[in-house]
C-alpha positions, 0 to 999 in steps of 0.5 A: 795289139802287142800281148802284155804290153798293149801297145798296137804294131803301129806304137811299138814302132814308135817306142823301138825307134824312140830307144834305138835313136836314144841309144844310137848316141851311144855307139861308135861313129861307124854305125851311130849315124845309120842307126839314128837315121834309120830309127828317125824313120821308124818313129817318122813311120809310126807316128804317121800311122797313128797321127789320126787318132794317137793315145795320150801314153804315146805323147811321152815317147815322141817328146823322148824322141824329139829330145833324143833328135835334139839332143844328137845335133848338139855338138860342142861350139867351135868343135869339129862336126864328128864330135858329140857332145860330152857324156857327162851331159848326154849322160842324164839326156838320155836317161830322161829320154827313157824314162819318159819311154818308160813313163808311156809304155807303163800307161799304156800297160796300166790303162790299156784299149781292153781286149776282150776275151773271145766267147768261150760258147758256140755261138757267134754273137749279136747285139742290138739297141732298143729303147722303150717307154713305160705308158704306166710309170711316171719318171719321178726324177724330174718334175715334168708333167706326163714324162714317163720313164724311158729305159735304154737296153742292148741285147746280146743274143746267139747269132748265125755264123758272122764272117771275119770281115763283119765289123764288130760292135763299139763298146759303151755305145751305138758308136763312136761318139757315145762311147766318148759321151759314156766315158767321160760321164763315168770318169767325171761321175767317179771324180777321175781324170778323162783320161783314166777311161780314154782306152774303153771308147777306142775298143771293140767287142766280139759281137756283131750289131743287128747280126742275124739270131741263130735259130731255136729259143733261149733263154733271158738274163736281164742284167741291171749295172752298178750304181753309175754303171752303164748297160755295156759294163759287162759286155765280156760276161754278156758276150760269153753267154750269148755264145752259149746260148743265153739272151742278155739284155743288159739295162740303163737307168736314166737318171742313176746310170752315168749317161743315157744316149736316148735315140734322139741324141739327148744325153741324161746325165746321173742325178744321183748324190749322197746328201751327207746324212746316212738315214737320208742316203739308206733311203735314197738308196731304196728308192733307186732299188726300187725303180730299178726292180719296177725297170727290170720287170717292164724289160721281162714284160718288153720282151715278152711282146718281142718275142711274141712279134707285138713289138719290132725286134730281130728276136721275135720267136727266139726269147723264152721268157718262162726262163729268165733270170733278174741279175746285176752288179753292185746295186743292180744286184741288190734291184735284182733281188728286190725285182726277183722278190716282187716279180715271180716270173723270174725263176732265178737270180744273180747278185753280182756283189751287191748289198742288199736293201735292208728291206728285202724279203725272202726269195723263192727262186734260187740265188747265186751270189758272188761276193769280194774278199772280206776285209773290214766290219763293213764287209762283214756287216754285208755278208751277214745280211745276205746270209740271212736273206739266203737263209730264209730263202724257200730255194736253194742259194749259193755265196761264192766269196771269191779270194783275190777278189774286189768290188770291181772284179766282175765287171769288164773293169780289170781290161781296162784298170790298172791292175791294182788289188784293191780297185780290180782285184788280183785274179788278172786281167782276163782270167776275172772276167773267165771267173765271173762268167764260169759261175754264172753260166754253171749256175744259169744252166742248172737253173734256167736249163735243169742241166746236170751240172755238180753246181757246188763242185763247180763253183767250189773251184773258184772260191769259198762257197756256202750253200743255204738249203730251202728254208722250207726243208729246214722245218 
């Protein structure tokens, strides 16, 4: 991959050859020919590399090319061979021409195959899909008698030194065609073209699948997605702990999240809507929180027997449960503090911009929570509560309001999105995703870990913080 334009050897081939042989109708008769020949080739040759699976931003460029070839064998009628045809009509041909080189090298900058950023930890990376059921708990989502709720997790672990030529793992999915399934369900779930999301299927991670663990005990940090996310959509933020030392499980929930592939195949699709009425909605929305918090402690209760070799895993013996942490973005921060409050095995907590359920109790574990730029009365509305939630906390926690920020920022989203302030944020596209994990994995080593880290200090670089002492040592 080109660095900045995203664009892969094999398409800039084809981009180069498309402006020489656009711009060869320009030169003087000596050189056109060749230059035109030799560019046909290049486009020829590149596009040939990448016929087996072209992106869409590079459709644009070879109808450029092809008008471009078209246009240099126009010749005036009843004219002599050697002649082009007059400026004045090449002249808009071949500005259309690079606009439409423009218009594709733009999409493919704007809507890029995200690259993920390199682990910044030691560790190599595993990953590993495991999906389980819970014998206790009905599935409320549908009316089918006996089904019980079924959750789909992927595991992020240290792993042993993994060799360059391993393959690494397929982001949103086992494989390929779950990558193109998750995809297509986030675009049609946020009512966007396909082709918005047509990047992140053809990406690879950093980690590698069923990788063998690394030796020793980590730590656990469950993480619950956005309302409509997917368990992969931190997959940088997950990977850079793992290097570090942390075992991330992140979550799907059938039903809200935008598709679950269960391991028969089946897809489940969101059910989740606004009914148009917002009591009806603040209701619906507590009620997916707390399916979520009850997902996030059967998953605490999962791997514990994983690690203790009463389920069939490759973590056996590596999950120190006694150290975990309840996390999420969005409203999977909001379950995560709920899970957090109903749950006391959970001995730290995350809220990735998530507002909370105006239901939630004080917390006695600490809080880290990141929050996007404050702009409107909605914003502030959200602050205020989470000030007050923190506030009557019986453990310290820490708002981090985060300027250049928004609501996306700390997902993988600003790899892959165009970079526009109000959707990604304004930090860039890999120094969000470095932002994101800095704060956490401080907070995660001071709290899981009882490292001595300058917490306020570290977090302090990154934004606005606030520190709500111990309500406890307020009396």
């Amino acid at each position: 991959m080109v660095p900045g334009l995203h664009l892969s050897a094999r398409e800039l081939l084809v981009v180069l050859g498309t402006v020489a042989l656009v711009l060869s109708r320009w030169l003087p008769p000596p050189v056109r020919r060749r230059t035109a020949l030799g560019a046909v080739g290049v486009v020829t040759v590149g596009a040939a590399l990448t016929v087996r699976e072209i992106r869409w931003q590079l459709l644009p460029v070879l109808a450029a090319a092809m008008l471009a070839g078209a246009g240099l064998l126009l010749r005036p009628r009843g004219g002599p061979a050697g002649r082009r045809a007059p400026w004045w009509l090449a002249l808009p041909g071949s500005l259309t021409c690079l606009g439409l080189v423009a218009a594709g090298t733009g999409a493919a900058w704007a809507l890029p195959v995200p690259d993920f950023p390199r682990p910044s930890g030691p560790s190599a990376v595993g990953t590993t899909v495991l999906q389980w059921t819970d014998a206790g708990r009905d599935e409320t989502a549908t009316a089918e008698a006996g089904d019980r709720r079924t959750v789909v997790v992927q595991l992020w672990y240290p792993a042993r030194s993994v060799t360059p030529g391993t393959p690494r793992a397929q982001y949103l999915g086992r494989n390929r065609q779950e990558a193109d399934a998750v995809a297509a369900a986030a675009a049609d779930y946020l009512g966007a073209p396909a082709l918005l999301l047509a990047g992140p299927p053809r990406a690879r991670s950093h980690a590698a699948f069923d990788a063998l663990p690394a030796a020793g005990r980590f730590p656990v940090v469950l993480f619950s997605p956005g309302l409509g996310g997917v368990r992969t959509q931190n997959t940088a933020w997950a990977e850079d702990l793992a290097s570090r030392g942390y075992v991330v499980a992140g979550v799907d929930h059938p039903y809200d999240s935008a598709a679950v592939v269960l391991a028969d195949g089946r897809t489940v699709r969101t059910r989740v809507a606004a009914s148009g009425d917002p009591d009806e909605d603040e209701r619906r929305r507590s009620g997916w929180i707390a399916v979520r918090a009850a997902d996030l402690s059967f998953v605490l209760t999962q791997l514990g027997r994983l690690d203790r070799g009463e389920l069939t895993g490759p973590l056996t013996g590596r999950l120190d449960t006694a150290r975990s942490a309840a996390t999420g973005h969005s409203l999977g921060g909001a379950a995560a503090m709920r899970a957090a409050q109903q749950d006391p095995r959970f001995t730290a907590v995350v809220n990735l911009d998530g507002g909370p359920d105006p239901g939630q109790g004080p917390l006695h574990q600490p809080v880290l929570a990141l929050t996007h730029t404050i702009e409107d009365r909605a914003d502030a509305d959200y602050l205020a509560l989470l000030s007050r939630l923190l506030d009557r906390g019986t453990a310290t926690g820490y708002r981090l309001t985060v300027p250049g920020s928004a609501h996306l920022t700390f997902t993988d989203a600003p790899l892959y999105l165009p970079p526009v302030p109000a959707v990604a944020g304004s930090l860039g596209r890999t120094e969000s995703v470095r932002m994101t994990t800095a704060t956490c994995a401080a907070f995660l080593d001071a709290t899981l870990r009882d490292r001595p880290v300058d917490l306020p200090g570290a977090l302090s670089r990154h934004g606005d913080l606030r520190v709500h002492p111990p309500a406890t040592a307020l009396r």
